[in-house]
Every structure is written in C-alpha cells, then in structure tokens.
C-alpha positions as CSV (number, residue, x, y, z in Angstrom):
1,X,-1.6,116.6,24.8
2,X,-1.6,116.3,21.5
3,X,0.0,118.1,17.9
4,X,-2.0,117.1,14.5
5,X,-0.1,116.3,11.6
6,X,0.4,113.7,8.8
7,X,1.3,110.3,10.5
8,X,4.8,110.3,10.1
9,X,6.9,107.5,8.9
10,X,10.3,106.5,10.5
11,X,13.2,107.5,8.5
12,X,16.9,107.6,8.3
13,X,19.6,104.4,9.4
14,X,18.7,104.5,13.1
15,X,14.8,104.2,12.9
16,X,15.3,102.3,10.0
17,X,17.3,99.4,12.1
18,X,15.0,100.3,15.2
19,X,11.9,99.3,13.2
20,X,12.9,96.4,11.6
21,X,13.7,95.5,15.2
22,X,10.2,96.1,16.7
23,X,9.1,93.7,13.3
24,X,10.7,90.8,14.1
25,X,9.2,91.4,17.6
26,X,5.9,91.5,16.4
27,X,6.3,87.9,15.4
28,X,7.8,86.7,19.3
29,X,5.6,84.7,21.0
30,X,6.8,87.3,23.9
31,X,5.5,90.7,22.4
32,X,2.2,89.0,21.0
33,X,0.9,86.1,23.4
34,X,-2.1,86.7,25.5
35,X,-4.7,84.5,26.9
36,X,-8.1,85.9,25.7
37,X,-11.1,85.1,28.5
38,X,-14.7,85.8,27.8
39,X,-15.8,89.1,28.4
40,X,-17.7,89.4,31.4
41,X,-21.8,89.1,30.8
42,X,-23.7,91.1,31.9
43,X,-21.0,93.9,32.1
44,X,-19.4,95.6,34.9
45,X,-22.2,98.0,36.8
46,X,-20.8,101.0,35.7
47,X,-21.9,104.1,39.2
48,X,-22.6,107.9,38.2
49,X,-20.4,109.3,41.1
50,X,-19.7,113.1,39.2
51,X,-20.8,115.2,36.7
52,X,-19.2,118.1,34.4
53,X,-21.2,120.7,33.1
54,X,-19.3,122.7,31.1
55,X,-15.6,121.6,30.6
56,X,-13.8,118.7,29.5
57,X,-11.5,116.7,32.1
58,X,-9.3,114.2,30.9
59,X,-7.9,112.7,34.5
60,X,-8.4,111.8,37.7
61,X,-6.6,110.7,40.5
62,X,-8.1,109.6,43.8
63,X,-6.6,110.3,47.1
64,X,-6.6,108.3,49.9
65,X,-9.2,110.7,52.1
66,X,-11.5,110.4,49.0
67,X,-11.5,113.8,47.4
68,X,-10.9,113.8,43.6
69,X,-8.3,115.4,41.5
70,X,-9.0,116.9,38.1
71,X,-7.5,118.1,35.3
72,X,-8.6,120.1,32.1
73,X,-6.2,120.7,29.8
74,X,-5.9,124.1,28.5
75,X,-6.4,122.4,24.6
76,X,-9.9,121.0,25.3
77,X,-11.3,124.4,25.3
78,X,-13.3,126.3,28.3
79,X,-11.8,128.9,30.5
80,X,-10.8,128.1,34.8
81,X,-8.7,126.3,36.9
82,X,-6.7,123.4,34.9
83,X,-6.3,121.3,38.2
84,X,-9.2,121.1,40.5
85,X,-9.9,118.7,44.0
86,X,-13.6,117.3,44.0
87,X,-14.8,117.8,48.0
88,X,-16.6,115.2,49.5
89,X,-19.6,117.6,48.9
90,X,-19.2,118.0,45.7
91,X,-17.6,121.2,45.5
92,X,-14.6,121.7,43.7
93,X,-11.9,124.6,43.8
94,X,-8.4,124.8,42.2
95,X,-5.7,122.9,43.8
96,X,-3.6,123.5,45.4
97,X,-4.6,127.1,45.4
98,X,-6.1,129.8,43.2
99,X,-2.3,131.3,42.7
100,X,-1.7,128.7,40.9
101,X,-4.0,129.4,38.4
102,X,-3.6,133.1,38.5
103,X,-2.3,133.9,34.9
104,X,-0.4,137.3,35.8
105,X,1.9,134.8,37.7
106,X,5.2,133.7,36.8
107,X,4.7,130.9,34.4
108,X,7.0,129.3,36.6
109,X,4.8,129.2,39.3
110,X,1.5,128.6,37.9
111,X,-0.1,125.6,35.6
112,X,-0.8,126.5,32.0
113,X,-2.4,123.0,30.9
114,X,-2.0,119.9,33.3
115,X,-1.2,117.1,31.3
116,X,-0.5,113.9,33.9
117,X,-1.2,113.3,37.4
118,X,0.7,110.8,39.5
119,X,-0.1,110.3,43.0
120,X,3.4,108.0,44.9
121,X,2.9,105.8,47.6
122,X,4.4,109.1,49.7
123,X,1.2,110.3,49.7
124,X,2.2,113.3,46.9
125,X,1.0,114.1,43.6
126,X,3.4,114.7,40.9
127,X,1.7,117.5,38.4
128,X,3.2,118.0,35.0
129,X,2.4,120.7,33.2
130,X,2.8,121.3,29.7
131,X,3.4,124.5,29.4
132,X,1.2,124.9,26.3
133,X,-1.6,127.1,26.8
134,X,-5.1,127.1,24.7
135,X,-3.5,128.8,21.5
136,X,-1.4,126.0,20.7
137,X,1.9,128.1,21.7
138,X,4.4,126.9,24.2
139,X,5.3,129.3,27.3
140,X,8.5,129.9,27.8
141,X,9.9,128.5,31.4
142,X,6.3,126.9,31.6
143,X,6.5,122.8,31.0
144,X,7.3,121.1,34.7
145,X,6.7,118.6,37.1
146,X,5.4,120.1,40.5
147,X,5.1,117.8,43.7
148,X,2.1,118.8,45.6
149,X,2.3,117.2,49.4
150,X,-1.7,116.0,49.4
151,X,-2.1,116.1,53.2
152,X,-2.2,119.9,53.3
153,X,-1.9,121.0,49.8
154,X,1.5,122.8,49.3
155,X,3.7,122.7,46.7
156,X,6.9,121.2,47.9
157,X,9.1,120.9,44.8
158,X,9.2,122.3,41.3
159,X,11.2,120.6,38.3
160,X,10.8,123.3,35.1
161,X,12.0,120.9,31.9
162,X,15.3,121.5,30.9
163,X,14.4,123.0,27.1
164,X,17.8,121.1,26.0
165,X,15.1,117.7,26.1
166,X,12.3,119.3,24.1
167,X,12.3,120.0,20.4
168,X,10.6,122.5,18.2
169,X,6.5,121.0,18.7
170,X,7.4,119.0,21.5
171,X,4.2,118.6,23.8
172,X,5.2,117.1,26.7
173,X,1.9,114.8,28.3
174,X,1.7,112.1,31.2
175,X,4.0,111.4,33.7
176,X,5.1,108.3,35.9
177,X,7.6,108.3,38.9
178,X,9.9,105.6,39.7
179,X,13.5,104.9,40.7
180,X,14.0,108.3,41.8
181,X,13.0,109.5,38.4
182,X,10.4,111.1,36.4
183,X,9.8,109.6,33.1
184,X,7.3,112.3,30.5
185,X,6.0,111.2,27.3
186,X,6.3,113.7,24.0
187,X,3.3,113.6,22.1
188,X,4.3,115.9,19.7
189,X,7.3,115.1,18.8
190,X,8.2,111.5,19.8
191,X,10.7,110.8,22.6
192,X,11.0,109.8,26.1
193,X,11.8,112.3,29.0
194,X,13.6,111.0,31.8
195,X,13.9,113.4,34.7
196,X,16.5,112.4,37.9
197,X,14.6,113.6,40.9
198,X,17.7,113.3,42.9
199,X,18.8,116.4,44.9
200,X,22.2,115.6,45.6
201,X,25.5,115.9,43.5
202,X,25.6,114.3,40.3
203,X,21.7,114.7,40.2
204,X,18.9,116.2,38.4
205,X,20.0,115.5,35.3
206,X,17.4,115.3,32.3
207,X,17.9,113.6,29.1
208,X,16.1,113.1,25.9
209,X,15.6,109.3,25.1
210,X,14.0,107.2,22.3
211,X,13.8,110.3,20.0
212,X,11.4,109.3,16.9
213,X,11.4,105.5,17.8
214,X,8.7,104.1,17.0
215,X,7.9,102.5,19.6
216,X,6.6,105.9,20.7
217,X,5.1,107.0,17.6
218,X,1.8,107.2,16.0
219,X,1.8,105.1,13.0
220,X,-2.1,104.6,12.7
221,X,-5.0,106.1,12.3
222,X,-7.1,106.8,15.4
223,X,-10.4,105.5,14.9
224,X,-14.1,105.9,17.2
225,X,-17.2,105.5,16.1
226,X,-16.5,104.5,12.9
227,X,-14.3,107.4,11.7
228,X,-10.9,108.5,11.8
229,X,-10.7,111.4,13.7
230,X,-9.1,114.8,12.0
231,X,-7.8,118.0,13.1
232,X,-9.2,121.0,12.6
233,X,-6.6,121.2,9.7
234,X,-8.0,118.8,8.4
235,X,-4.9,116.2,9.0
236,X,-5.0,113.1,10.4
237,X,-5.0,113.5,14.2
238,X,-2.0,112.0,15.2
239,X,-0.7,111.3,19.0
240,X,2.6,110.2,19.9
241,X,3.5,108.3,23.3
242,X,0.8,109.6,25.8
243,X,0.1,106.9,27.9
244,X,2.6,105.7,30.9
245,X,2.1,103.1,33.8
246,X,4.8,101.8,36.0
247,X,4.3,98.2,37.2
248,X,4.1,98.1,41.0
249,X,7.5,97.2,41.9
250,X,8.6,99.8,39.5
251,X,11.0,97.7,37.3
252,X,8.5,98.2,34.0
253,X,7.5,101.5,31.9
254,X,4.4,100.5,30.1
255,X,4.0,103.1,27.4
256,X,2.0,103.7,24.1
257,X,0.6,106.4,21.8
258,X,-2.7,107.2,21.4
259,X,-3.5,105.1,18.6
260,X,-1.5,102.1,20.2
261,X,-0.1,99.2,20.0
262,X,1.7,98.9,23.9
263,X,5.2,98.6,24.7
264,X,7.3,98.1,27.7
265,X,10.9,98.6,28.8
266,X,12.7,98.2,31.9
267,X,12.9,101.5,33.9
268,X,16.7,100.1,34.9
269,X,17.8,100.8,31.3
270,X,16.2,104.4,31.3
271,X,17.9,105.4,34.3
272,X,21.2,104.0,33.9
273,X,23.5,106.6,31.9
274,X,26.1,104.2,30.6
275,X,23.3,102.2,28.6
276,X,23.7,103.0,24.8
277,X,21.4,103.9,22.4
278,X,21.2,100.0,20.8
279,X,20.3,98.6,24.3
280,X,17.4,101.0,24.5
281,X,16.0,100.1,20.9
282,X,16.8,96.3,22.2
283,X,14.9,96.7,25.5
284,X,11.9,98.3,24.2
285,X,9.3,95.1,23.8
286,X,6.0,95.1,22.3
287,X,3.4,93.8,24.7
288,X,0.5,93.9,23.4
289,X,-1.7,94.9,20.6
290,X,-3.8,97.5,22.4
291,X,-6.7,99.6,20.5
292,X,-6.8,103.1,20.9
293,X,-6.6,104.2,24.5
294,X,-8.1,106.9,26.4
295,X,-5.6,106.4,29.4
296,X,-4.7,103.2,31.7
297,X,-4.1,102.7,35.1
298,X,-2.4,99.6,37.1
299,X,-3.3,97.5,40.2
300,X,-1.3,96.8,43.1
301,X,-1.7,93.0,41.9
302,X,0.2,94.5,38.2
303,X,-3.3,94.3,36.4
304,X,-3.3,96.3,34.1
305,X,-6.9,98.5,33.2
306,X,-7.3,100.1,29.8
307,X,-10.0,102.6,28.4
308,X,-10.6,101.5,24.5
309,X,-11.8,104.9,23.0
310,X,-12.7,103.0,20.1
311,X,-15.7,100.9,21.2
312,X,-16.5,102.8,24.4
313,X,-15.4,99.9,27.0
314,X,-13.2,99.1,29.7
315,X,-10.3,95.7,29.8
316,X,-8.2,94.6,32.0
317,X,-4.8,92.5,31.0
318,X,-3.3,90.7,34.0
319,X,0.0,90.7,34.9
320,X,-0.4,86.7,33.8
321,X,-1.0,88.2,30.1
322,X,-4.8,87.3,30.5
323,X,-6.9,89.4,29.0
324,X,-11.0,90.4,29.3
325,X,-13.2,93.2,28.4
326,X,-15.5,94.3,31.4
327,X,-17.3,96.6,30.7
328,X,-18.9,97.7,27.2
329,X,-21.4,100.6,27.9
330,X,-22.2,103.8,25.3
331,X,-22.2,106.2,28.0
332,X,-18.5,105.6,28.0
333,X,-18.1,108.1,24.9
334,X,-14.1,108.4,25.2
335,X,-13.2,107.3,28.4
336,X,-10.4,109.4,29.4
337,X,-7.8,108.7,32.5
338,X,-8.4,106.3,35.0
339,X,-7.6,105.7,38.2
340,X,-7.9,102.6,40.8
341,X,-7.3,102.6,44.3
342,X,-5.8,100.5,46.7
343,X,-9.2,99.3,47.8
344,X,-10.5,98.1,44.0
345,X,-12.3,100.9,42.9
346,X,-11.9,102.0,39.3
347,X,-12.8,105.4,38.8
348,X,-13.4,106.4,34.9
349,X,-13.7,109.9,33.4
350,X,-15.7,110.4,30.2
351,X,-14.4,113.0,28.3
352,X,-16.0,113.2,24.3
353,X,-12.7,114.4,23.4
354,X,-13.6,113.5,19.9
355,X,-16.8,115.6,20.2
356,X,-13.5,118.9,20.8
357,X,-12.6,120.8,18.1
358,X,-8.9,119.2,18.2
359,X,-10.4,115.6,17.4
360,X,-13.7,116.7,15.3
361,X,-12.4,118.9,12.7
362,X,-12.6,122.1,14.2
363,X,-16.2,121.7,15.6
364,X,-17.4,121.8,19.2
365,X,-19.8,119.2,20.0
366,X,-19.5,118.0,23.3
367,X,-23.1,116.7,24.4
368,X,-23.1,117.6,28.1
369,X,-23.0,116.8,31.2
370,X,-19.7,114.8,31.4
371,X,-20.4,112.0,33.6
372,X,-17.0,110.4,35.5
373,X,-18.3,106.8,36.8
374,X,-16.8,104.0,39.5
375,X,-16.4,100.5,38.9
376,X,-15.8,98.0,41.8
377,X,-13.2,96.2,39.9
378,X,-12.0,94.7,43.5
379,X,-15.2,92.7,43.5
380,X,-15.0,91.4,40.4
381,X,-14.6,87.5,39.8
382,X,-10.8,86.6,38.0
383,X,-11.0,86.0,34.7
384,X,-11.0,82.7,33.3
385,X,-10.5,81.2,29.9
C-alpha cells in the first residue's frame, strides 16, 4: 500500500505545466464548490457487527448472500491468509481457497498482499494483489488482478501486471473496473494503471498513465491525532494515489492519495489510446478538498462516503456536491475501506493502521480487538443546508 519517503515535489517541464494547471483549478468554482449541511446530531448509530483479534484488515467488500470479504495486507504485519470470507457464523477461512495462500505456490497463482477488492455488478470480485510481500520486496511475476466468480468461489481469470507499467518502488494498491478496464493506483511511485480486460484482438493492452502528476501524488503531510505520522525511517509517511471509486454509470474515476485532496477524470479519456498526454493533465479536475482518507465507497445514487482518518468520522458528499459529516465516533480509530450495499448499509473497518509500525515509527501498538461496524446509511434523512 504504501512506500515512505520525503514528500516529493513535482519537477521538470511537464509536471511543472501540469501543476500550474491543477492551480488555476484550485481557484474554479468547479474544482472547489460544495454545499456544506450540518452534520447530523446526534451522529449516525454506529453497529459492532465483527471483531479482529490479532491482525490488521484494511477492506471489506460485502456480497450479496451476506458473507464478508477481507483483506490483510502482507505490510500490516501478522502472519495467515491475506484474503479471507467472514461466514454468516462468524467463521472465516481463506478465499477462495487455502492454495491460494499456500506460499510454496507459484507466485503467479497465489496472493502475496491484497491490496483492492472490487465486487462488479456480475456478481465477481476483482482481487489485486500487490505482489509485495511483508519484507518490503516485490515478487517477481507476483502483482495481478484475479477475478474470483463469488457464487462458487473459483478463480476464473488472472491478469499478472505487465512490469513494462511499474517502475523501480512502484506499489501497486486499489483497483476499480469499468469500460472493460481495470484502472490500479501506484502508491509508490505515482501513476495510473490502466488494464484493458478485453480478450479479443487488439486487447489486453496495459499502459502506464499520469506518471508523477500530481494529481496522484502526496504533497502533504498525513496527519491523525494530532501528529504527522512517520515511517519507521523516520521519513515522513508519504502515500501516493490509493483511493479509487467509479461513479455508477462508470463515466468518472474518482481518485486521491492518502493525504488528499480528491480528483476526478473521465474514464472515456483513460481508455481511449489516441488521447494525448495534454488532454489527460486537462481532464484531471480537482473535486474536492478531502482530509486524509482511510478508503471511500459510492452509492448507487453517486453519493459518495468517505472515511476521514484524521478526526475518526464518516461524510458523505452527494453527487449534488452537498456535503455532511455523519458520524464522528472515537472508536473509529482509522477507519479503513468501506463498503455500501445495494440495500444502504455502510459497512466500516477500523484498522489503527497508525498504531503499525509502517505509520508509528517503527513501533507496534495496535490496541486490540479490531472492531468493523455497520451503518444504515439507507435510513438516514438527506442532508439539508
């Protein structure tokens, strides 16, 4: 997920026209205007519905028969399955299978750290796996996208990255599928993935998009509780583009890292070919001035639902640009990836991933159990302001 270094700052003719672009954005009424409503009093009921006792998630996805997928990336420490389905019961197990956790295996046919979960209308979940296991070192023929058909748990596709798209500290972390593509943030080094999922001629292509724009790159501190959160270096923790929605109708990548601010571009320029470099630094809009995120998640109504990180609550910003904290709680210490189902119900991880050693120089101090909690967003009243 993430590589700790020195914020870096943009450099060079490109990044140096691409930026000045983004600041004269910053000024549009477009990239900045929002309608701020009340937050909601008393806050959002927050329900205990699971309970980690021993290692960090960082996602969830919910599928439609009601068991839970989870992932624990390899860098949060702990030893076990990096993908796991939460039974009804309560029981969980790897998924799809042990095998693919079995670390003998070929690399390309096992997970090393999963990174972003997408679950399609289709009824599959898209899996991406980093690749990077828990020393920090990349495995070779290890970062992929596998396509897991949910209804009886097989893996139906692999897509291994092309290595052509990465660069040397690349860490390749969430994923969202539309248009026939998959589209992979770099949090290491900045720059947009775009996969073509197509199997015919002419397809599969992969290309490398964005590189160091920074739109995509961490130009501010991260800051929770007060502090800015180091390495175990002792660096600045810096996170490049993470976070990835796709609006419902799949015409818009939302997109930030860690640290924020939000962007959006149209997922028509990312997958057409004959669009040039200039049109993607154009396209790429600032949307809004987001905190630090844990993760975010999107409605079928385009509402978007963020996890602030950096005071422990929950927003949501309406596709009408409306925006309203709901819940403010300090049992939400780091709120990791969410997840909302058709049906309204916002299901929230909390992961203390700045109690890991990668966010709290070096020390483990996870206070456990991890608690992942529901919130019935569906019967929430709109906001108004």
């Amino acid at each position: 997920m993430a590589r700790f270094l020195p914020i870096p700052r943009p450099a060079g003719p490109r990044l140096a026209a691409a930026a000045l672009t983004l600041l004269l954005s910053c000024g549009t009424p477009a990239a900045w205007a929002a309608k701020p409503a009340p937050p909601l009093d008393p806050s959002a009921p927050l329900v205990p519905v699971a309970q980690s006792d021993g290692r960090v998630w960082n996602a969830v996805v919910v599928l439609p028969d009601g068991r839970m997928v989870l992932d624990y990336p390899a860098w949060t420490g702990g030893t076990g399955p990096s993908l796991t389905v939460r039974d009804a019961d309560g029981t969980q197990r790897p998924y799809p299978d042990a095998g693919w956790h079995d670390a003998t295996r070929d690399p390309a046919r096992r997970f090393i750290s999963v990174e972003g979960l997408h679950l399609t209308g289709d009824g599959a979940l898209w899996v991406l796996d980093s690749g990077i296991g828990a020393d920090g070192r990349a495995v070779p023929g290890g970062a992929k996208l596998a396509r897991i058909d949910t209804t009886d748990g097989t893996v139906t596709r692999i897509v291994p990255i092309d290595p052509a798209v990465l660069r040397p500290g690349s860490h390749p972390a969430g994923v969202r599928i539309a248009r026939g593509h998959g589209f992979v943030g770099d949090s290491g080094v900045a720059g947009l993935i775009v996969i073509d999922l197509g199997d015919g001629p002419g397809h599969g292509g992969q290309r490398r998009l964005l590189d160091h724009h920074p739109s995509l790159t961490a130009q501010r501190p991260i800051m929770t509780g007060g502090r800015v959160l180091r390495g175990a270096n002792g660096h600045v923790a810096a996170v490049n583009v993470n976070h990835l929605e796709v609006s419902p109708d799949g015409q818009w990548l939302y997109y930030q890292p860690l640290c924020g601010p939000l962007y959006r571009i149209g997922t028509d320029l990312l997958t057409d070919t004959s669009v040039t470099g200039v049109e993607l630094d154009d396209g790429a809009t600032l949307w809004y001035n987001t905190p630090p995120l844990g993760g975010m998640t999107v409605d079928r109504d385009g509402t978007l639902y963020f996890d602030d990180v950096s005071t422990g609550s929950i927003f949501r910003f309406t596709a009408g640009r409306i925006y309203q904290r709901i819940v403010v709680d300090p049992r939400l210490r780091w709120p990791a990836e969410p997840y909302v189902t058709p049906g309204g119900q916002l299901y929230v991880p909390v992961a203390q991933l700045d109690r890991t050693p990668r966010f709290d120089g070096g020390r483990a101090e996870v206070r456990w159990p991890l608690d992942l909690y529901r919130v019935d967003v569906g019967a929430l009243p709109p906001p108004a302001y």
